[in-house]
N, C-alpha and C positions, 0 to 999 in steps of 0.2 A: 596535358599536351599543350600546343603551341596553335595559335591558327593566326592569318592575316584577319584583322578586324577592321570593321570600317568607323570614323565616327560619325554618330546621324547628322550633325550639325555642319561639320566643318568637311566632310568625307575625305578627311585624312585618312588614311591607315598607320596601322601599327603590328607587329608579330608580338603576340602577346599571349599569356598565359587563359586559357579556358577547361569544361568538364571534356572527360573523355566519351568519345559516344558510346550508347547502348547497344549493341546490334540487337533487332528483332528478329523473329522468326523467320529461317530463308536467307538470312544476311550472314555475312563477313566483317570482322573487323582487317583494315587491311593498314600496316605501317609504312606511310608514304615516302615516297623517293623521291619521284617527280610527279609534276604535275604542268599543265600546259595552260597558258594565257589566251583566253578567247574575248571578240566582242561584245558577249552576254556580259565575262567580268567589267567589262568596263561602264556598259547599261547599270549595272547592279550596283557600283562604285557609286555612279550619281543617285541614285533613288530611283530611277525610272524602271527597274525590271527587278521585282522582287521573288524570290525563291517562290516555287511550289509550296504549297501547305505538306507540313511531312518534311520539306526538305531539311540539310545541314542550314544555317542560316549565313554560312560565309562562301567565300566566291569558292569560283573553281568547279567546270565539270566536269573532268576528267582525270586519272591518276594513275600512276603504277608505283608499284612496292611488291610489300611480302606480309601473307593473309596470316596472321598474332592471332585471331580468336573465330572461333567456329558458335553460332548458335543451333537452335534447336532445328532438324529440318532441311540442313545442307548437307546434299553426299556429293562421292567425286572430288572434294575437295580435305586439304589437311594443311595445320597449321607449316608456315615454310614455302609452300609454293608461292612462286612468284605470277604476280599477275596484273595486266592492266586493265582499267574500267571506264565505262559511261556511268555518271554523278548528274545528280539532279542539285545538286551544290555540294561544298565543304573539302573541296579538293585541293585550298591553299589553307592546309594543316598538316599535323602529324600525324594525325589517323583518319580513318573516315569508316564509320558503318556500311558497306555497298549491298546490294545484291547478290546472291551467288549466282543468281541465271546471267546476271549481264558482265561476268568475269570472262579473261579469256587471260589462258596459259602464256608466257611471254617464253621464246626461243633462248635456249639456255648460251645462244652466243648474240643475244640482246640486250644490249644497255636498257637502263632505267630511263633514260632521255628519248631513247628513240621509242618506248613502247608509249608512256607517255603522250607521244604526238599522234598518237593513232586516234583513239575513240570519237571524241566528238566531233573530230570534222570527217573523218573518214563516212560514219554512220550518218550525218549529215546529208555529207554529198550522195552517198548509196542512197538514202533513202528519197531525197527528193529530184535524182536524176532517173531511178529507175523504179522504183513505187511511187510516189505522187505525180512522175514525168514521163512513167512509162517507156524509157527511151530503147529503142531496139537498135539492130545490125542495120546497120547502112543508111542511118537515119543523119541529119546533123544538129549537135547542141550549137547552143552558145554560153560560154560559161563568162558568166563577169566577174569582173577580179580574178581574173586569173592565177596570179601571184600571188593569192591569200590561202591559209593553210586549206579550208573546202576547195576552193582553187584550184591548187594540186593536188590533193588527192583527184578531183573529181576529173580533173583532165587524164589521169590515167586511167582510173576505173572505165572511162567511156570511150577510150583507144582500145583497151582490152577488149570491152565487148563489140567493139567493130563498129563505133560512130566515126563518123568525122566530126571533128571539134575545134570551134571556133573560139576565141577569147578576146576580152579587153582589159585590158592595163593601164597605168597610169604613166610608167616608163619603159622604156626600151629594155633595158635594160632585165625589166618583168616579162615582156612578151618572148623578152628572149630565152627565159627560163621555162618558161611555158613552150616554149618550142622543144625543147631540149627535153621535156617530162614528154613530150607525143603530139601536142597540138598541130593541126596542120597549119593552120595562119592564126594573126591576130592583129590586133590595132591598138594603138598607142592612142586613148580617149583625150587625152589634154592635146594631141596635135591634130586631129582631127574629127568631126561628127562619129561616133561611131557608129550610126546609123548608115551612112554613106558608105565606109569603111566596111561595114558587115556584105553589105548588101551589094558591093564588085566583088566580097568573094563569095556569097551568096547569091546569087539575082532570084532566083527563085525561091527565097528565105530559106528559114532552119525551121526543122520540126517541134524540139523543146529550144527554152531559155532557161538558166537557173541565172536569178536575178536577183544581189544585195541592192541595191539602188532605190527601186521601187518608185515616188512618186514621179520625181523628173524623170524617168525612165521610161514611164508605160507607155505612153501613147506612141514613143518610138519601137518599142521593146514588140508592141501588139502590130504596127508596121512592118516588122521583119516575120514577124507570124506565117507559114503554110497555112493555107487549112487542114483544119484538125489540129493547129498546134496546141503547146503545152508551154504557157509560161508559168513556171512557179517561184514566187517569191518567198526569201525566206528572212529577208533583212530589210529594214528600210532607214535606209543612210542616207537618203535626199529627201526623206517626208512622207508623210503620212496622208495627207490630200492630194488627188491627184482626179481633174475632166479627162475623161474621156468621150469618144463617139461611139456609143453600142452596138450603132448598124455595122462596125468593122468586125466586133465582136462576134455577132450575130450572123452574118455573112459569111465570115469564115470558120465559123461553127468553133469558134477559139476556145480552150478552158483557162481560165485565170486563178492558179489555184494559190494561197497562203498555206504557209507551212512552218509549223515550231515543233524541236524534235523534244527541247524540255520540258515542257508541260505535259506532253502525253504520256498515259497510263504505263504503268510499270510493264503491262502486258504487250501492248504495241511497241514498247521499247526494246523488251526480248524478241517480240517477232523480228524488229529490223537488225538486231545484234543477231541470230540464228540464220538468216539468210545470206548477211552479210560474211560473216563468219566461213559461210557455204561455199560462197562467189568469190569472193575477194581474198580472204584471208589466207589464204596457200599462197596466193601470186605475193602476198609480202614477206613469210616467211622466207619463202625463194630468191628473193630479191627483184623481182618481175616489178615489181609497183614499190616504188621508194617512197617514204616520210622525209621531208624536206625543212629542214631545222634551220634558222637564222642564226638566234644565239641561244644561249645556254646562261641563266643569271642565277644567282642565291635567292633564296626566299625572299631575303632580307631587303632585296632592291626588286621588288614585287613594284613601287610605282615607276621605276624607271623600267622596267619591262611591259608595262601598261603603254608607258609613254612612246614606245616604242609602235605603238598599234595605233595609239591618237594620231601620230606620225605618218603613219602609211609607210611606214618604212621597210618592213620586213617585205622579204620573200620567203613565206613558206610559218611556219608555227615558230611561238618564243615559248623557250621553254624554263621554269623555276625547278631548280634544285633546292629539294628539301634536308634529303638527308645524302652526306658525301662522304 
């Protein structure tokens, strides 16, 4: 098979010839379609965010196709069905060994592109808006980045369940898409504080934050804070160091939680796939909660799809076609 390779030195890539995987016990081999572009790929591109031990060792966590080989230990499932998955890597290839527990059936009037755009950010944002953030009915987020594929998803999933939801963006243009997916307000961060911003349509802050920003972020981010709030970060794209004042911490009883969906255990990973799958996954088969696609590239232009995210360009997921 074929898989996007990086090289250590120069971290070019290339589609190029490698072995086929093994599935283990429990696993699938699945013949990939699509697959979707995240910011992990691009961490992993540079050297700074390397695969799980266990994992494929090339990018990509997420994929849909159609399941070529069964190992020992999987029921419910047979070669042919179509299906898309959560990847702990190897998902810019032709095949990939997955899980059976973390498969889900694709709607037989679902493209390969649009299932694709599901797993990783969807389980993402489910997981760290309503298991690590707790977020209930009538409560309000704040989602940043609005207009990045966790984004949207997570701006629907938290209208469904009865939040009000706040966002920031980088253009107008994005908050306007985010309005349009359910958001009630947002702010345009390059035109003003969005601290300021949040907080007229806030004054009495928001209960969760899900926050890619991190360091330049917190000490505003914990500003807008309730007590009892919940900020959970799950990216850090301004830095890694970051003062803060504790007594704000402390005072308002705040949690500050970090979160990575890919390094955790195969078991936690099926937990958030079964629940989400519970919650959420009806409202997209119905069309209730829309996947939000930018563009649609070849494998082959896998770095100008990359570049596309260094850019901040996109609204909503960039997706690779593998097989057409």
């Amino acid at each position: 098979m074929k898989a996007i390779c990086v090289d250590p030195e120069t971290r070019a890539i290339d589609w190029k010839e490698v072995d086929n995987p093994t599935p283990a016990a429990g696993e699938v081999v699945v013949d990939i379609h699509a697959t979707a572009v995240n910011r992990a790929d691009l961490l992993q591109r540079a050297g700074n965010y390397p695969p799980p031990a266990g994992a494929p060792p090339y990018m990509g966590l997420e994929a849909s196709g159609v399941i070529s080989q069964l190992a020992d230990g999987v029921e419910g499932w047979q070669v042919g069905d179509r299906v898309c998955t959560l990847l702990s890597g190897g998902g810019y290839a032709e095949r990939v060994a997955a899980p059976a527990d973390l498969l889900i059936r694709i709607p037989d009037d679902w493209d390969f592109e649009r299932a694709a755009a599901v797993p990783e950010v969807f389980y993402t944002a489910f997981l760290n808006l309503f298991i690590e953030g707790e977020l209930r009915e009538g409560e309000t987020v704040l989602i940043h980045g609005g207009a990045s594929g966790v984004g949207t998803a997570g701006i629907q999933m938290a209208k469904r369940a009865g939040a009000r939801v706040l966002v920031t963006a980088g253009r107008d243009d994005k908050v306007d898409v985010c309005l349009k997916l359910g958001a009630d307000a947002g702010v345009n961060y390059k035109e003003q504080d969005f601290e300021k911003g949040v907080r007229d349509l806030a004054p009495d802050g928001v209960d969760v934050i899900l926050d890619i920003a991190a360091a330049d972020y917190l000490k505003r981010n914990m500003a807008l804070l309730k007590t009892r709030g919940r900020l959970v970060m799950i990216a850090l794209l301004t830095g890694v160091i970051a003062e803060i004042d504790l007594s704000t911490l402390m005072r308002g009883r705040q949690r500050l939680i970090g979160s990575v969906l890919r390094s955790r255990s195969l078991e936690e990973k099926v937990d958030v796939h079964d629940r989400f799958e519970e919650q959420f996954w009806p409202d997209l088969v119905s069309g209730e909660i829309q996947t939000v696609i930018y563009k649609t590239l070849p494998i082959e232009e896998t770095a100008e799809a990359q570049a596309i995210l260094e850019r901040n360009e996109n609204i909503g997921k960039v997706i690779l076609g593998v097989r057409t």
